[in-house]
N, C-alpha and C positions, 0 to 999 in steps of 0.2 A: 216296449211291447214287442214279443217275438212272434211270429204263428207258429202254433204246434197244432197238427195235426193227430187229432182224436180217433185211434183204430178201434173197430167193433173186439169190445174185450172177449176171454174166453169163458163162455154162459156156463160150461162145467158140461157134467154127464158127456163128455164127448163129442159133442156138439162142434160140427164143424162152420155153420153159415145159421143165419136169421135171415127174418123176410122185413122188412121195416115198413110197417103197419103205417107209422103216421108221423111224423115232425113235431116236436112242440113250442118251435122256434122258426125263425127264417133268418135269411142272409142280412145283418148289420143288425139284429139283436144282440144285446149286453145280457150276459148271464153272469152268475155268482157260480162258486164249488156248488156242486150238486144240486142245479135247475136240472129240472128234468127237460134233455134235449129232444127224445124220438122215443114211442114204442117199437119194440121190434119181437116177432113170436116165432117161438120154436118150435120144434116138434111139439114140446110138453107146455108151456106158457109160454103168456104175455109178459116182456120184460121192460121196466123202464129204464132206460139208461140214461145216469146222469151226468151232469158236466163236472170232467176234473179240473179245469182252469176257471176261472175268472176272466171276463176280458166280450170280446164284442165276436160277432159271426162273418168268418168272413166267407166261408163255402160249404155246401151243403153235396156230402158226394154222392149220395143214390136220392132215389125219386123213390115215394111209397109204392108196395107190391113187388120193389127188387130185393135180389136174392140178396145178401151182403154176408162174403168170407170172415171168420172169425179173423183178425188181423190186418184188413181190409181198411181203406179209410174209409172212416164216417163223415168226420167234419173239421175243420181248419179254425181255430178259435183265434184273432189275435189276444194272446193271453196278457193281461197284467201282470201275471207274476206267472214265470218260466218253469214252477217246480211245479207237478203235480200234489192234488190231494190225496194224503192216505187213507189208505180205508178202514 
């Protein structure tokens, strides 16, 4: 198992940061490829971001109501398996 560290992807339209609405996990949950991990909303919506690893939580990087950069880490998964899922 390796951590990788999960960055807030780029939401498009230009979009440079989200505001992370809400968690839908916490630290030492086991997700699968795309559990939905956090809401977070843009200018224009509410987005769910899911998980691209497999694997357990091991850190949670902002607190809901903070701002989060696109590129920014979100969350540290220790991953089962090291590749990402495609989209």
């Amino acid at each position: 198992m390796a951590d990788q560290t999960f960055r807030l992807p780029d939401l498009g339209e230009g979009l440079t940061e989200a505001q992370l609405v809400a968690w839908r996990v916490d630290e030492g949950t086991t997700v699968e490829v795309n559990t939905p991990l956090c809401d977070v909303e843009t200018a224009k919506a509410v987005v769910v971001i899911p998980s691209p690893y497999a694997g357990r939580i091991q850190k949670l990087h902002a607190r809901p109501g903070d701002s989060v950069a696109v590129g920014a880490a979100l969350v540290t998964i220790a991953a089962a398996d090291a590749a990402p899922a495609e989209a």
